[in-house]
Backbone bond lengths (Angstrom), bond angles and torsions (degrees), N, CA, C in turn:
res aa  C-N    CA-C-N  psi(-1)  N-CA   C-N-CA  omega(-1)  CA-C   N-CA-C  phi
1 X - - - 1.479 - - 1.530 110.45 -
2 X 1.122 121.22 120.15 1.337 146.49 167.46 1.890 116.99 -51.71
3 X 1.203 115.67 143.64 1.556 111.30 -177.64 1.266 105.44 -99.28
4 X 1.560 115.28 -12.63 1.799 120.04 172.34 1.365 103.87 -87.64
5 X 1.683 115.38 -48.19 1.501 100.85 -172.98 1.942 119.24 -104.76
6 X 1.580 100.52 137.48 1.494 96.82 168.92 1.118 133.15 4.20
7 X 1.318 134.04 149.86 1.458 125.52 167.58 1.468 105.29 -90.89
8 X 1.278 119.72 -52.58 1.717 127.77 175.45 1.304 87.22 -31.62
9 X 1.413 128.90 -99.59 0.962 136.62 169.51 1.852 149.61 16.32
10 X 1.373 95.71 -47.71 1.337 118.57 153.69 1.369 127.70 -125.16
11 X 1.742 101.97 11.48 1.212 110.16 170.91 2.104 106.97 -57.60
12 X 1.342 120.31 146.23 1.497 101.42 171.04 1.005 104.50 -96.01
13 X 1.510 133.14 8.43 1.741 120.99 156.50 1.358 114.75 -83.40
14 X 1.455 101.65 4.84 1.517 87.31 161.22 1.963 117.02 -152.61
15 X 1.386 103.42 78.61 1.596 127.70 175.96 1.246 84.80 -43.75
16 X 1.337 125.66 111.14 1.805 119.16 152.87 1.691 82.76 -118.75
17 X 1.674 82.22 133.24 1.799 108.88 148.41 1.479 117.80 -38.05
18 X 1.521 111.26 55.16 1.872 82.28 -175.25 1.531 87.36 -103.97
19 X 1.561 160.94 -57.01 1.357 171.36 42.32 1.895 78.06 114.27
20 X 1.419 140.68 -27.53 1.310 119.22 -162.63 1.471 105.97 -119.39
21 X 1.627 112.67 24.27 1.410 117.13 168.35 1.245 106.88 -89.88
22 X 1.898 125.96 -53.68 1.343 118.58 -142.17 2.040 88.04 -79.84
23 X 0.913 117.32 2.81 1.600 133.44 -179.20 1.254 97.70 -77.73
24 X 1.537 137.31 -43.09 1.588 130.71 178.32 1.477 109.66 174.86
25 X 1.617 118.53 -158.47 1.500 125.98 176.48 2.020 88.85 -81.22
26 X 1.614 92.71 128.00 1.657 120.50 168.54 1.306 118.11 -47.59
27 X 1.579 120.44 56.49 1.866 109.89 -173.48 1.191 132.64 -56.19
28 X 1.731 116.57 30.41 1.318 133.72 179.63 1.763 96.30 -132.32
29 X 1.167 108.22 5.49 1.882 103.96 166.88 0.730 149.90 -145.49
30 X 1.833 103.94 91.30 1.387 121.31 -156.25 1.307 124.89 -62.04
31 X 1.472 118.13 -13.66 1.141 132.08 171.07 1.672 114.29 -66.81
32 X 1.572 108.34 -60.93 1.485 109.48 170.39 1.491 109.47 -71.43
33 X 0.978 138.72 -7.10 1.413 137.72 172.91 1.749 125.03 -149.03
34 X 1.203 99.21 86.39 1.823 114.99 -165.75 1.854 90.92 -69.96
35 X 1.419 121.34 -57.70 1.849 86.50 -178.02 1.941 77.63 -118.32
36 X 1.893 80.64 161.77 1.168 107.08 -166.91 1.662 82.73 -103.94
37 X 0.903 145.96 81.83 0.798 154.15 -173.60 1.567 135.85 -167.54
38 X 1.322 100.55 -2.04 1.871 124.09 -157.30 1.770 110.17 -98.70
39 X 1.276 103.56 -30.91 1.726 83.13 177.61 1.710 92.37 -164.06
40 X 1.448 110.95 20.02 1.574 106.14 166.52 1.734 122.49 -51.46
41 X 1.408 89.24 -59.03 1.645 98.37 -164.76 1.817 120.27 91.07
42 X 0.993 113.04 17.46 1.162 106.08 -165.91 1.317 98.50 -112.50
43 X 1.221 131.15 -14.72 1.314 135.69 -167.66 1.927 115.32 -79.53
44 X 1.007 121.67 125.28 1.230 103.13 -162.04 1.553 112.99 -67.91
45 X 1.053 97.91 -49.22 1.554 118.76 169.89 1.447 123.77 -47.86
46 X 1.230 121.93 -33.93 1.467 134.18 157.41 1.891 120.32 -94.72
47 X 1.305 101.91 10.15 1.325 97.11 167.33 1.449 115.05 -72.80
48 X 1.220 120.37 -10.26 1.447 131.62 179.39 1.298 108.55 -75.10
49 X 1.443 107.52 -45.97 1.267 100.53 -170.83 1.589 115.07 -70.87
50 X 1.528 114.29 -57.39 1.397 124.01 177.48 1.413 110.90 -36.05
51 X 1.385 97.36 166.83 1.858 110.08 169.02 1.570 118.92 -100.79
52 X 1.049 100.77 83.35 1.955 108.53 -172.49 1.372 109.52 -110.31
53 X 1.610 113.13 9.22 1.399 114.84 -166.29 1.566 94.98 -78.86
């Protein structure tokens, strides 16, 4: 356990998903992300829309 980070946190009874946000939009949180659809890019159909140029 770290003196910068949480104990919960790096507790190993408790693995929280936090390491798979700064990775992209959370596709398990519908709360932080109502359509999955908003700034992925992966969508073919909305690649038009996004800015991937």
């Amino acid at each position: 356990m770290k003196p910068g980070k949480d104990p919960q946190l790096s507790s190993p009874l408790f693995p929280q998903p936090k390491p798979l946000r700064p990775q992209g939009p959370p596709p398990r949180s519908p709360g932080d992300n109502p359509p999955p659809d908003i700034d992925i890019g992966d969508d073919p159909d909305d690649d038009e829309d996004d800015t991937i140029e």
